[in-house]
C-alpha positions as CSV (number, residue, x, y, z in Angstrom):
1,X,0.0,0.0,0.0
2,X,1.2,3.5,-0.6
3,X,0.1,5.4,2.3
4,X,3.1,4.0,4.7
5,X,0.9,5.3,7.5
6,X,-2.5,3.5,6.8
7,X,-0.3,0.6,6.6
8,X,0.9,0.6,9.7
9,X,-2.4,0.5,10.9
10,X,-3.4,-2.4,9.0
11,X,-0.7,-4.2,10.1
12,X,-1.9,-3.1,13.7
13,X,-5.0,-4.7,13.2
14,X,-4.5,-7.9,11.2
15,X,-2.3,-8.5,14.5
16,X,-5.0,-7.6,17.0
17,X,-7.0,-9.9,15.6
18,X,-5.0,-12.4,14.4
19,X,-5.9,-12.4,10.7
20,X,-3.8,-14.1,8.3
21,X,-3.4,-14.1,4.5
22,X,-6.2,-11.9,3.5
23,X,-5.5,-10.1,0.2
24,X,-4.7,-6.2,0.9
25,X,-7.8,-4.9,-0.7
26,X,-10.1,-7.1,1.4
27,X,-8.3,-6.5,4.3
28,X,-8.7,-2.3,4.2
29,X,-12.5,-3.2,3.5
30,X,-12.4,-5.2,7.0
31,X,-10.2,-2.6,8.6
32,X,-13.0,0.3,7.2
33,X,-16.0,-1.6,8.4
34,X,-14.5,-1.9,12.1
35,X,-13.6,1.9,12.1
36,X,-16.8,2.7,11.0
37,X,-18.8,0.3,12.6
38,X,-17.2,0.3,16.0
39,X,-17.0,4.4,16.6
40,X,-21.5,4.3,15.9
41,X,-21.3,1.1,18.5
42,X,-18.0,1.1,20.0
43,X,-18.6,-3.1,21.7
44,X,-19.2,-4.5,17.9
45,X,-16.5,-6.3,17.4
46,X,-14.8,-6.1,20.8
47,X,-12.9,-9.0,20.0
48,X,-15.1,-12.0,17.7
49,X,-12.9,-11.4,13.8
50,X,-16.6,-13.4,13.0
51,X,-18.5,-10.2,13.0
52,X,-16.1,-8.3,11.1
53,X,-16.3,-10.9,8.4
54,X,-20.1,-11.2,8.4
55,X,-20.3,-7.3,7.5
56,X,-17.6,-7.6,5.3
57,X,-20.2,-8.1,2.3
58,X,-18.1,-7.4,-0.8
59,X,-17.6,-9.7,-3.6
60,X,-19.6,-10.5,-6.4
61,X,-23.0,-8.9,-6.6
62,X,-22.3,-6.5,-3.9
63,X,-23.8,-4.0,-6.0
64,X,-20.6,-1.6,-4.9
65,X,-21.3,-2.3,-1.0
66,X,-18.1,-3.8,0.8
67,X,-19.7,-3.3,4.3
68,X,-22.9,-3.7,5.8
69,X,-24.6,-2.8,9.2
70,X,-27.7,-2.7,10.9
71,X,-28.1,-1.1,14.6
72,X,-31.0,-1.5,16.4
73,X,-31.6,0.1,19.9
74,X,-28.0,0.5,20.0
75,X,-26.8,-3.5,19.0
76,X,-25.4,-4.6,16.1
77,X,-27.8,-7.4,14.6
78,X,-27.4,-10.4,12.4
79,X,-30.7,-12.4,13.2
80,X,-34.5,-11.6,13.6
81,X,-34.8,-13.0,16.6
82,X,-32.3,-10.4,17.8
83,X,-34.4,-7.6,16.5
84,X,-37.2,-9.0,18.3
85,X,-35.6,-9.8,21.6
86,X,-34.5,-5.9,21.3
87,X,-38.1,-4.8,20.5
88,X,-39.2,-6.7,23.1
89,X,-37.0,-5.8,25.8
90,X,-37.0,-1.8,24.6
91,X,-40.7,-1.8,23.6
92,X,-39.3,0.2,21.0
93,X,-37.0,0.0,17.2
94,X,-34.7,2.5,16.7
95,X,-32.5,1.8,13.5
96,X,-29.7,3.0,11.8
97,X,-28.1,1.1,8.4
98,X,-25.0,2.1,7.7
99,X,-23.5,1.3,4.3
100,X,-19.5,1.5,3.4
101,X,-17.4,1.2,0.3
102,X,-13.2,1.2,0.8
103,X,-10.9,1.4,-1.6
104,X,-7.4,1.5,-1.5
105,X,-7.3,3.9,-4.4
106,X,-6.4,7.4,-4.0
107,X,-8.9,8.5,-5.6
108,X,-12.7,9.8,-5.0
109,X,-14.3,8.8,-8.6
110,X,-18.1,10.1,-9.2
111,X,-18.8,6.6,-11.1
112,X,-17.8,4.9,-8.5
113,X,-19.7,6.8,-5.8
114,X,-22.6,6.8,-8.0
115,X,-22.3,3.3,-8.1
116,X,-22.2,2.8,-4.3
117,X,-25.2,4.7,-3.9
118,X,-27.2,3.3,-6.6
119,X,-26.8,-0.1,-4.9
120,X,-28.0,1.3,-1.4
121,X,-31.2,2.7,-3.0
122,X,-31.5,-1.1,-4.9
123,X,-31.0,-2.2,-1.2
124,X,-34.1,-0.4,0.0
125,X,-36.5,-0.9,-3.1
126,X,-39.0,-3.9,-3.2
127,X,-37.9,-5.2,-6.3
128,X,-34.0,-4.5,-6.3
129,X,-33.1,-4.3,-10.4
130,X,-30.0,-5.7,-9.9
131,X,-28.9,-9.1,-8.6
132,X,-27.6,-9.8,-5.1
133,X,-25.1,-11.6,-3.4
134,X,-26.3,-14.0,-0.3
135,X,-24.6,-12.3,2.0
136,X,-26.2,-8.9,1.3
137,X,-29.7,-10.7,0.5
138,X,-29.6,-11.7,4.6
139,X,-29.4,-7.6,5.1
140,X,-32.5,-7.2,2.9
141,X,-34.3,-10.0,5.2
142,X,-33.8,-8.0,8.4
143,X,-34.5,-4.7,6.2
144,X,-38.2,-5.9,5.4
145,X,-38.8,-7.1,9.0
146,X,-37.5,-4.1,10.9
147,X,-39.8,-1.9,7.7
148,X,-42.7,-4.7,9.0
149,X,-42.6,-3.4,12.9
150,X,-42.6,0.2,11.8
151,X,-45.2,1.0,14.3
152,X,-42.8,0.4,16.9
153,X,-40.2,3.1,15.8
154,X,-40.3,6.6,17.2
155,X,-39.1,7.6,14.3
156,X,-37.6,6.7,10.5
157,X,-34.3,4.9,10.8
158,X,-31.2,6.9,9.9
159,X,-29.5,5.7,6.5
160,X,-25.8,6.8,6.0
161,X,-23.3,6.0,4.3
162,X,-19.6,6.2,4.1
163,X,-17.2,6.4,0.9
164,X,-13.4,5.4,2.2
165,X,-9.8,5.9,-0.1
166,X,-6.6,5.9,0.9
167,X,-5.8,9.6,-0.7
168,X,-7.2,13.5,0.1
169,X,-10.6,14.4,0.0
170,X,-10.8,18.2,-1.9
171,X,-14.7,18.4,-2.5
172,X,-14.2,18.0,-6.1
173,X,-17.7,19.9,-7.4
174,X,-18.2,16.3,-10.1
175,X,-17.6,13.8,-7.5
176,X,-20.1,16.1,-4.2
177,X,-22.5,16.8,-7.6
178,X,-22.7,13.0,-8.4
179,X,-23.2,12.2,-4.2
180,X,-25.8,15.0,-3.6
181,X,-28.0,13.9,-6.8
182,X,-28.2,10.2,-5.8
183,X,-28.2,10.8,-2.0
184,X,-31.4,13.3,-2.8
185,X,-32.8,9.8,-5.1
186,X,-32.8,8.1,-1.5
187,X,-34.1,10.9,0.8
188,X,-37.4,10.8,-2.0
189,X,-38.3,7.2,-0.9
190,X,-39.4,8.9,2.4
191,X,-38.3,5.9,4.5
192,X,-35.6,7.6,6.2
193,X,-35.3,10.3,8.9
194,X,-32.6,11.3,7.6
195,X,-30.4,10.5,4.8
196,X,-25.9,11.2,5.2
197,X,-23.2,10.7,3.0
198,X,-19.3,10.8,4.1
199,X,-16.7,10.8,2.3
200,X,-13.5,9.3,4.1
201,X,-10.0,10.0,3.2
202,X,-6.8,8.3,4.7
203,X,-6.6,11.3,7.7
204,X,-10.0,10.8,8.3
205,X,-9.8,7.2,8.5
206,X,-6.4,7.1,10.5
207,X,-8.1,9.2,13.1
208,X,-11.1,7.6,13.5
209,X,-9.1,4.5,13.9
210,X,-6.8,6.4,16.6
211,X,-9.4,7.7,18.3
212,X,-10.8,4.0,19.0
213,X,-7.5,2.7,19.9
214,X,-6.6,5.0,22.3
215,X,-7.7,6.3,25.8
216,X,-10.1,9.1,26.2
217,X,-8.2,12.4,27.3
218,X,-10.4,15.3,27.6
219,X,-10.4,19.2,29.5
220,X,-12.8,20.7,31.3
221,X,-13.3,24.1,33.3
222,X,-14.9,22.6,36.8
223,X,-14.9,25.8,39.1
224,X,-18.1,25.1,41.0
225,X,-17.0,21.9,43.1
226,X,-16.1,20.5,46.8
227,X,-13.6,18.3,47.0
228,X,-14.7,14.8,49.0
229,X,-12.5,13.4,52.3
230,X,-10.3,10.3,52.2
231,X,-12.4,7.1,51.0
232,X,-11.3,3.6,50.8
233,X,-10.2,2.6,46.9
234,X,-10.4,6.3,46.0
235,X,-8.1,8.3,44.9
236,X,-9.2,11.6,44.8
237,X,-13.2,12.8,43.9
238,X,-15.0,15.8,43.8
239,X,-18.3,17.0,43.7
240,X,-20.3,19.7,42.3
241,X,-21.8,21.5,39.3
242,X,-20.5,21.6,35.7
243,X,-21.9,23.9,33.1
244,X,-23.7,22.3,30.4
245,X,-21.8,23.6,27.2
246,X,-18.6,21.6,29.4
247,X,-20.0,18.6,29.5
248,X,-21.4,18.4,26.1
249,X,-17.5,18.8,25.4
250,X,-17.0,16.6,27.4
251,X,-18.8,13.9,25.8
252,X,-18.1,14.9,21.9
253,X,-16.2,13.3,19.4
254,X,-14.1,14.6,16.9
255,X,-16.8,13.8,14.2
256,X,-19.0,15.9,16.1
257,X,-21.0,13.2,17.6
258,X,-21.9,11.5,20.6
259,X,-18.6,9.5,22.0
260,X,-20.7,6.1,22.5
261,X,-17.5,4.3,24.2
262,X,-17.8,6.8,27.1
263,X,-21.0,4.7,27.9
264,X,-19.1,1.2,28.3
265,X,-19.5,1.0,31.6
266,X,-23.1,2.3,31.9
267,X,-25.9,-0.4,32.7
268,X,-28.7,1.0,30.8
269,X,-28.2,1.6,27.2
270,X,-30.3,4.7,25.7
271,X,-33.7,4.3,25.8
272,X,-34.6,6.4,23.5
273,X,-38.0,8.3,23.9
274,X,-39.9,7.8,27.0
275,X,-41.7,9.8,29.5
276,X,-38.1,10.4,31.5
277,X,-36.5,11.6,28.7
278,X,-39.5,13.7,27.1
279,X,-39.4,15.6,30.5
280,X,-35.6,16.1,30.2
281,X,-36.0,17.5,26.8
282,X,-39.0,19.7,28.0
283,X,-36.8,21.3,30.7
284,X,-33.6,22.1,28.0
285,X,-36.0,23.7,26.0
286,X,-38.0,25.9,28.0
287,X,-36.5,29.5,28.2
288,X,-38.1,29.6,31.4
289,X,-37.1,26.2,33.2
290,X,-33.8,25.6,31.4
291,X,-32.0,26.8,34.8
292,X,-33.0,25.1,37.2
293,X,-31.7,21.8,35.7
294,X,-29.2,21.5,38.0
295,X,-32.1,20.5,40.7
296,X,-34.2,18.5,38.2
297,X,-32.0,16.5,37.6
298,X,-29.9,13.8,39.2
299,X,-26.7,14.6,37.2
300,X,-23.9,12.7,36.0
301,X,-20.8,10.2,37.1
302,X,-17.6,10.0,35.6
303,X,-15.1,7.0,36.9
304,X,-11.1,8.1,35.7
305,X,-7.8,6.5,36.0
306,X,-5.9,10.0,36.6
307,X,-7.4,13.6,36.6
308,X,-4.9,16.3,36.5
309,X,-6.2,19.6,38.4
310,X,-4.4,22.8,37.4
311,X,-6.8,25.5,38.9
312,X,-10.0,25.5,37.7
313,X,-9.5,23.3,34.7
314,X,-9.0,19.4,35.0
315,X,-7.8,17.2,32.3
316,X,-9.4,13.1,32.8
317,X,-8.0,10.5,31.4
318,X,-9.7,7.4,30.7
319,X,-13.1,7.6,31.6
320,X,-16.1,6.4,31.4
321,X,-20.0,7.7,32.4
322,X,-21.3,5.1,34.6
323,X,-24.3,7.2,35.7
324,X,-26.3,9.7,33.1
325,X,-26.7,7.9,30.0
326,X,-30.0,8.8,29.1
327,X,-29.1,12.4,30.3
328,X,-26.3,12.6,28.5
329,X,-28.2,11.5,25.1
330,X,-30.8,13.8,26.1
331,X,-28.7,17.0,26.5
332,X,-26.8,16.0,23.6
333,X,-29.5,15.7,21.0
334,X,-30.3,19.0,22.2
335,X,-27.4,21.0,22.2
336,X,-28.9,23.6,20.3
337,X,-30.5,25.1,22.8
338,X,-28.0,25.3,25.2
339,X,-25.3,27.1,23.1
340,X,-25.6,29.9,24.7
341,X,-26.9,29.0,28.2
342,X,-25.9,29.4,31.6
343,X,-27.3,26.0,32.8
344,X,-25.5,23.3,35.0
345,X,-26.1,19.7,35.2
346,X,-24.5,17.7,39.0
347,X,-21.1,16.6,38.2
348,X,-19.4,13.9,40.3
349,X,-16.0,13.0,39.5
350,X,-14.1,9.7,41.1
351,X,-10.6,8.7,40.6
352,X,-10.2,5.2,40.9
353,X,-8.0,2.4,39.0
354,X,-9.9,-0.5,41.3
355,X,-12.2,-2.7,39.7
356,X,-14.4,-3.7,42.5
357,X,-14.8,0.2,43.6
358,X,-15.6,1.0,39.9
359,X,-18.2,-1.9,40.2
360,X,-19.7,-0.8,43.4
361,X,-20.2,2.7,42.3
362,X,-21.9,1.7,38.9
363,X,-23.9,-0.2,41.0
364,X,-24.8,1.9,43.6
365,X,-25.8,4.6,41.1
366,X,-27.9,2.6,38.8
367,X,-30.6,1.5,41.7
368,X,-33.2,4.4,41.4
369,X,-34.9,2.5,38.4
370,X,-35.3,-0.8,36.9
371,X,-32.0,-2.6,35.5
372,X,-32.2,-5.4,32.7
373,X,-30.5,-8.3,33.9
374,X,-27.5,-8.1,32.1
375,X,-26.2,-4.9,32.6
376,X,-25.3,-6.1,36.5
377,X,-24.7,-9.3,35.4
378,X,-20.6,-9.1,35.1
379,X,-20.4,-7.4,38.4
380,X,-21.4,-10.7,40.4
381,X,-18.5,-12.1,42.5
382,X,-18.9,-15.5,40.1
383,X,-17.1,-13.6,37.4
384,X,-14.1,-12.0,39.2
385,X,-13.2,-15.6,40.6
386,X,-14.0,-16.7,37.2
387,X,-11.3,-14.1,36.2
388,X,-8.8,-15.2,38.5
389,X,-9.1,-18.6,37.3
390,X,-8.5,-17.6,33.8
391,X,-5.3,-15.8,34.6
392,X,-4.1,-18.9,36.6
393,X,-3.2,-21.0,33.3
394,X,0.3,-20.3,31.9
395,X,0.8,-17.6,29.8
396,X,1.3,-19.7,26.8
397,X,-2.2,-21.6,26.7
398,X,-3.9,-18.4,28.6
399,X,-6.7,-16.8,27.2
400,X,-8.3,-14.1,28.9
401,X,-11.9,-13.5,30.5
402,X,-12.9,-9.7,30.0
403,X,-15.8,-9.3,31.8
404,X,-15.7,-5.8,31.7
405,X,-15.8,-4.1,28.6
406,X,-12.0,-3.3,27.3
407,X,-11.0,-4.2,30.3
408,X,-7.3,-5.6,28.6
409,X,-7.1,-2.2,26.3
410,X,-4.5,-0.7,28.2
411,X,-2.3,-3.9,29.6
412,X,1.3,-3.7,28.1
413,X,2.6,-5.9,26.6
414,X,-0.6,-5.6,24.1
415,X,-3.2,-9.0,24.7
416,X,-4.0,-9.4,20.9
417,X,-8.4,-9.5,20.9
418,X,-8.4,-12.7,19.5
419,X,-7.1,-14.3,23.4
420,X,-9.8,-12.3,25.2
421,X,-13.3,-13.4,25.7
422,X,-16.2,-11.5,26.3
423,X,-19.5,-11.5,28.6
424,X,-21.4,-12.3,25.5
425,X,-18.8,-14.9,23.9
426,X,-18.3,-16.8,27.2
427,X,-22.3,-16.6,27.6
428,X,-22.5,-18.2,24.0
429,X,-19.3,-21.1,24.3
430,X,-21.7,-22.8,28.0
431,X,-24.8,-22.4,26.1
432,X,-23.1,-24.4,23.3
433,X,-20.7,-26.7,24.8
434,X,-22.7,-27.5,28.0
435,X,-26.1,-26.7,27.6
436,X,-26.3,-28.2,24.1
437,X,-28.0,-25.5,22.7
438,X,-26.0,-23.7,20.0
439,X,-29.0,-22.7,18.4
440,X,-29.6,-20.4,20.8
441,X,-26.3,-18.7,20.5
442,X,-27.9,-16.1,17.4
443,X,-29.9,-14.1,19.6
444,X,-29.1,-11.3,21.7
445,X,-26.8,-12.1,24.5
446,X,-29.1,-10.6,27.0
447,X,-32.2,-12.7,26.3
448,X,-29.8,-15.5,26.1
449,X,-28.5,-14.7,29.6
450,X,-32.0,-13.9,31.0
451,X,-33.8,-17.7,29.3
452,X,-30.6,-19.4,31.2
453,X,-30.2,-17.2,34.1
454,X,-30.6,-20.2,36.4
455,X,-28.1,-22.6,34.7
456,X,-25.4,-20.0,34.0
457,X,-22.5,-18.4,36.7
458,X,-24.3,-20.6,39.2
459,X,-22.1,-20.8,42.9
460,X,-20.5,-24.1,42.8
461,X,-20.3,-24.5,39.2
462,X,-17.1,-26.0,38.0
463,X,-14.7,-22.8,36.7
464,X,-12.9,-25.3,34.0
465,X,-16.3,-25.3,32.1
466,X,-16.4,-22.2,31.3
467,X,-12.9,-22.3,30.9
468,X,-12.7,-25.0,28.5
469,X,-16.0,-23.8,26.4
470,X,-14.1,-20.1,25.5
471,X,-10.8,-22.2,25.0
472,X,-12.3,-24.4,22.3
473,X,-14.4,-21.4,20.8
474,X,-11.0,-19.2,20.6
475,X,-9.3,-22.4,18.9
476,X,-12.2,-22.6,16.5
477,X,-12.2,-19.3,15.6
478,X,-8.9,-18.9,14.9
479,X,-8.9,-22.1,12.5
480,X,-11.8,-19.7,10.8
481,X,-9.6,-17.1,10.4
482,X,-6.2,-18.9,9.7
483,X,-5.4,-20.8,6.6
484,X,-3.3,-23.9,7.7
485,X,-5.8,-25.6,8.9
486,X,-8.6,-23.0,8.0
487,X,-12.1,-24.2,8.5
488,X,-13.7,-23.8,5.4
489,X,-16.2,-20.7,4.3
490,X,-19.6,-23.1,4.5
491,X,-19.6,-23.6,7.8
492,X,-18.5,-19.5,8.8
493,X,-21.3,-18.7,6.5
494,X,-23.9,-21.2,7.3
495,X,-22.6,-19.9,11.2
496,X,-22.0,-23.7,12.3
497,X,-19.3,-22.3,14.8
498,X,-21.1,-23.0,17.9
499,X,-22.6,-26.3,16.6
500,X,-19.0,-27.4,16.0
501,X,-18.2,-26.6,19.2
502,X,-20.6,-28.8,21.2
503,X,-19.9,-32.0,18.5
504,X,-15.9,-31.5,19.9
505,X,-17.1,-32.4,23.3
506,X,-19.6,-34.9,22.7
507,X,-16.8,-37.3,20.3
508,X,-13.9,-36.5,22.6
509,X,-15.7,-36.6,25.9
510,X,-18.6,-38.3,25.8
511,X,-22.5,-37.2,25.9
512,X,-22.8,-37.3,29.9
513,X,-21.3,-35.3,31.8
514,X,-21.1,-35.0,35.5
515,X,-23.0,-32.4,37.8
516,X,-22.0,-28.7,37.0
517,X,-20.3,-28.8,40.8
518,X,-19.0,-32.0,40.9
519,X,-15.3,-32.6,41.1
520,X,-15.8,-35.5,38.5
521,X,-16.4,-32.2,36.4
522,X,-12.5,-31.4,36.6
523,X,-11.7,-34.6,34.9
524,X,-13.7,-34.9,31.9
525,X,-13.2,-30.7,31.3
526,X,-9.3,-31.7,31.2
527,X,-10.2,-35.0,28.6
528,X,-11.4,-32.2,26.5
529,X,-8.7,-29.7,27.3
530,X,-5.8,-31.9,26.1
531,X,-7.2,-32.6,22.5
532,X,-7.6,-28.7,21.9
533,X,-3.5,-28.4,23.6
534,X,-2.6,-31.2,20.7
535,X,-2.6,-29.8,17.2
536,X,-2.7,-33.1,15.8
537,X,-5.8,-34.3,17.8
538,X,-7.7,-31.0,17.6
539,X,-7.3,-31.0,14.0
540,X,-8.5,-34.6,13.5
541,X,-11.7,-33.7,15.7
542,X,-12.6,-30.5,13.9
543,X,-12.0,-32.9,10.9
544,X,-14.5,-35.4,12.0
545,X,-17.1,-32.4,13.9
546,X,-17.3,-31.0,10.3
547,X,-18.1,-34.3,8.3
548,X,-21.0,-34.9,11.0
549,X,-22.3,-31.4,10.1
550,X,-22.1,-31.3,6.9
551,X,-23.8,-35.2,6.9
552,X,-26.1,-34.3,9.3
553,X,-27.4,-31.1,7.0
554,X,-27.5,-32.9,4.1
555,X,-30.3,-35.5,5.6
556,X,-31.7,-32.5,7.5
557,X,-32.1,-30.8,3.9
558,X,-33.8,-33.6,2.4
559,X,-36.7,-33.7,5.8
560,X,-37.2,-30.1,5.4
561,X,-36.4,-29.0,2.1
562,X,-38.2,-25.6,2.5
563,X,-36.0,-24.5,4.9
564,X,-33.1,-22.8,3.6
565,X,-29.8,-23.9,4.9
566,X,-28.5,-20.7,6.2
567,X,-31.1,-21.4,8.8
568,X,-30.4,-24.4,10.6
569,X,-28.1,-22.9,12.7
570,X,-31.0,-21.7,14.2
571,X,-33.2,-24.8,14.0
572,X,-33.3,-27.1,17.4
573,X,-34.6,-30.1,15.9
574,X,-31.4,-29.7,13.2
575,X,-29.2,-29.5,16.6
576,X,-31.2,-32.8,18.3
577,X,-30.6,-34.3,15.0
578,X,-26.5,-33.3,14.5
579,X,-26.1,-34.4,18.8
580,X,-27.9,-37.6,17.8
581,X,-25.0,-38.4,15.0
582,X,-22.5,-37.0,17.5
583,X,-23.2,-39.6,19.9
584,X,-23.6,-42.3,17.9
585,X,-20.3,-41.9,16.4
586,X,-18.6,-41.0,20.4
587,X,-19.9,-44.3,20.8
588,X,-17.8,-46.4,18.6
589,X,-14.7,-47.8,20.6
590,X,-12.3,-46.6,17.3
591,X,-12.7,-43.3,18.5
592,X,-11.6,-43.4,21.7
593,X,-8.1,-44.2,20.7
594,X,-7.7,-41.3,18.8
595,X,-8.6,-38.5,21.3
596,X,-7.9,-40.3,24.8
């Protein structure tokens, strides 16, 4: 690549997430869609490479799209059933699609563009006049759904898209001309709230990528505030009031926008229009009431690593909101009318670099209103021991258990992604490998966590499950990304990962297991655990896990043949049909030689 610099930063990321022989032009199109994706919702890819390849939707028929993304209520969705869990749980859709097309060019060409957009407007019509690819057709799919449930949106989704090279954007008059004119083609199918196009160039890109990579460091002016006495776990925090033009600041981006990774940490994602936040908005727009927010409302709470007082203004570094998300949203989508006021919203800053204090305060400052179930979930003592038991494997077979969000961003040496596992992926590997349902896996990770909530991070439950489930998913998904062995495309696409997953135990270990808090448990964790520390062995069962799928789709193909095969995944009688095989193959004395 020319640009030496944007290079560098590929480089950066084919490490972090261990990605190996992709062609350079695909690889900047995977590298574009995380920028993108991840600065609109910052824990999209967090650390599963499967994601970034599931929006990576270039190719043949792409129609001039190389990325893909649908948001809803704040989540990144793949599935129905996840748009419906989030309807269900918000009682509410608020959507965003985002569209991207990166080329390493360093050029902005009008065709091109033109191209780009005509396929987005194809996207959105009922009867597209071009042909698409599978990949994109899947978009379409949750497109029509989401268009179905209209009635629960406050308002028209948001539709923008993003145009990425590698060289200078200068506004050219042909190529802005070409942009406006199709971009004004989209805003008359009056589907959208609003209708944005953005063209990237290299700086652009390079920042937005900076920007994600590195800690949060931001100034204010805090005059009006009380320092607090000496408190356990603290090392400094102050209380007081903060104007409102400061905090909006505060919380900006350099895009302009909302900084949605200052939110991590926050239990409640924004909840959009309700009667609390139509009240919020009420008072910021009333002339009359607009000053006396400051006792309306019950303010904000930042958490930082290190503040830096000189006078009046403080610099924070690497923060996060824990309290005041839906204040923050609320003050920020109307900015306008505070550009020139005098208004102050509570401020309480906390300097802390302890976990558990971090976790008590987000706690403590959530209680006034009802919490969904996961958003406290990662908090519970089960999952710091759970941590602790993580970090007690040697550093060469370690992987690591995040369960708070970017919680290994800052470790040096650097922990590449592609060892750390999340809330959501360690939710997903049980539910596969233990509970024998991997066709549960596709759905939001909170509905997931609240349907299982009494057979998941139970007291007494073996840590080496849980251990051994996110050991054999990170081993999988690094055979998906890797080429020698590489798991082939079908089963990434027909999103057999978790299905693969739960056939590995059942041929290596055997269907029964013992009680979740047995010490038997131990044993037949580590039967499993020394086939996935074996090359050899682990290659063989994958080998063997992928026949049984792909022999167990074909017959399930030939029962339902109305069923498409990109939904089986999906399907539990497909997943009582694949354990069925599973076992009767564990069952066969050859076998046992091999992996025992």
């Amino acid at each position: 690549m020319e640009n030496k610099i944007i290079a560098g930063y590929l480089n950066e990321f084919t490490a972090d997430f261990g990605i190996k022989e992709v062609k350079e032009d695909i690889l900047f199109e995977m590298f574009s869609n995380y920028c993108i994706i991840s600065r609109v919702h910052p824990e999209a890819f967090s650390t599963d490479f499967e994601k970034i390849e599931d929006l990576n939707v270039g190719g043949g028929e792409d129609t001039g799209i190389d990325g893909l993304a649908i948001i809803v209520n704040d989540h990144l969705v793949s599935s129905i059933e996840e748009i419906r869990d989030l309807k269900t749980s918000h009682k509410r859709l608020d959507v965003q699609f985002l569209f991207i097309q990166a080329k390493t060019s360093p050029k902005f060409e009008a065709e091109k563009i033109g191209t780009f957009i005509f396929g987005v407007k194809d996207f959105f019509r009922e009867s597209p006049s071009i042909k698409f690819n599978d990949n994109i057709k899947l978009f379409r799919e949750l497109k029509e759904y989401i268009y179905e449930n209209s009635i629960e949106m406050d308002a028209k989704p948001l539709c923008h898209m993003y145009y990425i090279t590698t060289g200078k954007w200068t506004d050219d008059k042909n190529v802005s001309g070409r942009a406006n004119s199709e971009k004004s083609d989209l805003e008359s199918l009056n589907i959208f709230s609003k209708v944005k196009f953005d063209p990237i160039d290299a700086d652009k890109i390079g920042d937005i990528y900076k920007e994600i990579k590195n800690k949060v460091k931001k100034q204010i002016l805090f005059e009006k505030r009380a320092s607090l006495p000496p408190i356990n776990g603290v090392k400094e925090a102050y209380i007081g009031v903060l104007p409102i033009t400061e905090y909006i600041n505060l919380i900006k981006g350099s895009d302009g926008k909302i900084q949605k990774n200052l939110f991590y940490d926050n239990v409640r994602d924004y909840l959009g229009t309700n009667s609390v936040n139509n009240e919020i908005a009420q008072t910021i727009k009333s002339s009359k009431d607009q000053d006396k927010f400051a006792i309306l409302n019950n303010g904000v709470t930042v958490v930082a690593t290190s503040v830096l007082p000189v006078g009046d203004k403080f610099t924070i570094s690497d923060f996060q909101i824990v309290n005041g998300c839906q204040t923050s949203h609320v003050l920020f989508e109307n900015k306008d009318y505070l550009k020139d006021s005098k208004s102050y919203i509570p401020f309480k800053l906390i300097v802390t670099d302890k976990y558990e204090t971090v976790n008590q305060i987000t706690k403590a400052t959530n209680r006034q209103t009802e919490v969904k179930t996961e958003a406290f979930a990662a908090l519970e003592p089960f999952h710091k021991k759970l941590e602790e038991h993580y970090n007690s494997y040697p550093k060469e077979i370690r992987i690591y258990y995040a369960r708070r969000s970017n919680q290994y961003d800052s470790i040096i040496p650097r922990i590449p992604k592609d060892k750390i596992i999340t809330l959501a992926a360690q939710i997903n590997s049980f539910v596969a490998v233990f509970l024998n349902e991997p066709h549960s896996t596709h759905r939001y990770y909170g509905e997931v966590l609240r349907a299982y909530k009494d057979k998941l991070f139970q007291e007494g439950h073996s840590n080496e499950m849980y251990y051994v489930s996110s050991y054999a998913l990170q081993k999988i998904e690094k055979m998906f990304r890797g080429r020698s062995p590489k798991i082939e495309s079908y089963y990434r696409i027909n999103k057999f990962k978790h299905h693969i997953l739960v056939v590995l135990r059942i041929i290596i270990c055997g269907y029964k297991y013992p009680s979740f808090t047995s010490h038997e448990m131990s044993s037949y964790c580590d039967k499993l655990q020394s086939v996935l520390l074996d090359e050899t062995k682990t290659l063989k069962a994958v080998e063997l896990a992928k026949t049984i799928i792909s022999d167990t789709a074909s017959k399930y193909g030939r029962l339902y043949p109305e069923v498409n095969i990109r939904e089986y995944h999906r399907k539990k009688n497909f997943t009582n049909q694949l354990i069925a095989e599973a076992k009767k193959i564990s069952e066969k004395n050859s076998l046992r030689t091999v992996f025992l």
